[in-house]
N, C-alpha and C positions, 0 to 999 in steps of 0.2 A: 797129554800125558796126565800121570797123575801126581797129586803135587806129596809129596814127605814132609812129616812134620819133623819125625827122626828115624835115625836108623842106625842099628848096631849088630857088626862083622865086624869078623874075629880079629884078631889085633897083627896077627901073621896070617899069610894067605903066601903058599909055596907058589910061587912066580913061573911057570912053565906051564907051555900052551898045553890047555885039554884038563888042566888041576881045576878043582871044583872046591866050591866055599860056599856058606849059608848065611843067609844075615834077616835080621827081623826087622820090619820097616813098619811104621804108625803114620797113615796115612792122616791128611790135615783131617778129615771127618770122624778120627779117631778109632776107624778099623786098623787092626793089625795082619800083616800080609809075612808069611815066609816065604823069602828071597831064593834063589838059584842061579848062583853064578861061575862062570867058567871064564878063563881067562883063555881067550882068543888068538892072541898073536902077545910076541917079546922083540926088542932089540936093545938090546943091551940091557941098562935097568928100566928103561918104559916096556910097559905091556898095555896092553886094553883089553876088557874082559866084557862078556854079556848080560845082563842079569835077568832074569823075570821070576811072576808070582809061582808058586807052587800053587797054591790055591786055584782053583777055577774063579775067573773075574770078569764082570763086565761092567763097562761104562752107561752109566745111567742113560745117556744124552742118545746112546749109538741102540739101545734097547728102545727107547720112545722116538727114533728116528724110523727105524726099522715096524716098529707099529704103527706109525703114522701112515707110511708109506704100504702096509697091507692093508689098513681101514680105505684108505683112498679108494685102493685098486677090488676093494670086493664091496664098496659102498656106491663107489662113485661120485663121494663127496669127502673133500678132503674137514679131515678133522680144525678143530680151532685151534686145541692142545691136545699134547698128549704128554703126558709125564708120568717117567718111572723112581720115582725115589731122588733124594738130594744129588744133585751135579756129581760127577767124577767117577772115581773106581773102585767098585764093590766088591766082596766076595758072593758066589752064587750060592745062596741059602743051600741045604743038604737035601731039602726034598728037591732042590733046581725050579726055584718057582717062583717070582717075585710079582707084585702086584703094580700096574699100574694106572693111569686113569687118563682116560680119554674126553675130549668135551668138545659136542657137537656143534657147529655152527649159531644153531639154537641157546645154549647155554647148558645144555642139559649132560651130567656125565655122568658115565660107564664104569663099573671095576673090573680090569680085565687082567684074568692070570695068563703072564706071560711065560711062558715054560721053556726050560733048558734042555739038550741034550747030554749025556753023564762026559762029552768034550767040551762041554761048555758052547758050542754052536747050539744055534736056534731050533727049537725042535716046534710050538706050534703057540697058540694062542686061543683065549678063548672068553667070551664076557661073564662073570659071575652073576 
């Protein structure tokens, strides 16, 4: 998951399943994410509710997983490294395009734009 450093909803939140509430949250790497939440289920005064980002977001670690794993399969040599940006949960820049860097068995590395779909899923890849 991704870790909060803080986060702040509104101080009343009407308690009945399906009611919706906004809250801004400052992720530790100091991106800021607005929240979307809906309360779930009630029995008596407990409830539990859902939250997630409104933003489009992806996890660095699950972007350079996912590249590693196409460079393999169209290379036939698995990478050394591959990394997109600092650990954790980002928002997806507005063009949908973040850069990351691959390094060959060799030493040698690549900058390669990895591209979004406007849902936020994988749309394609490509070495700059």
């Amino acid at each position: 998951g991704a870790e909060v450093a803080k986060a702040s909803c509104p101080k009343s939140i009407k308690v009945e399943v399906n009611a919706t509430f906004t809250c801004k949250a400052t992720l530790v790497n100091g991106e800021e994410l607005t929240m979307a939440g809906t309360v779930t289920s009630k029995s008596g005064s407990n409830f539990e509710y859902s939250i997630k980002p409104v933003e489009l977001t992806y996890f660095s670690e699950k972007a350079a997983a996912h590249l590693d794993a196409a460079l393999t399969e169209q290379t036939g040599v698995k990478p050394k490294a591959v990394e997109c940006g600092a650990p954790g949960l980002h928002k997806i820049p507005a063009d949908l395009k973040i850069t990351c860097t691959a390094t060959d068995p060799e030493d040698s590395a690549t900058k390669i734009s990895f591209i979004f779909k406007a849902d936020g899923s994988v749309d394609s890849w490509a070495a700059q």
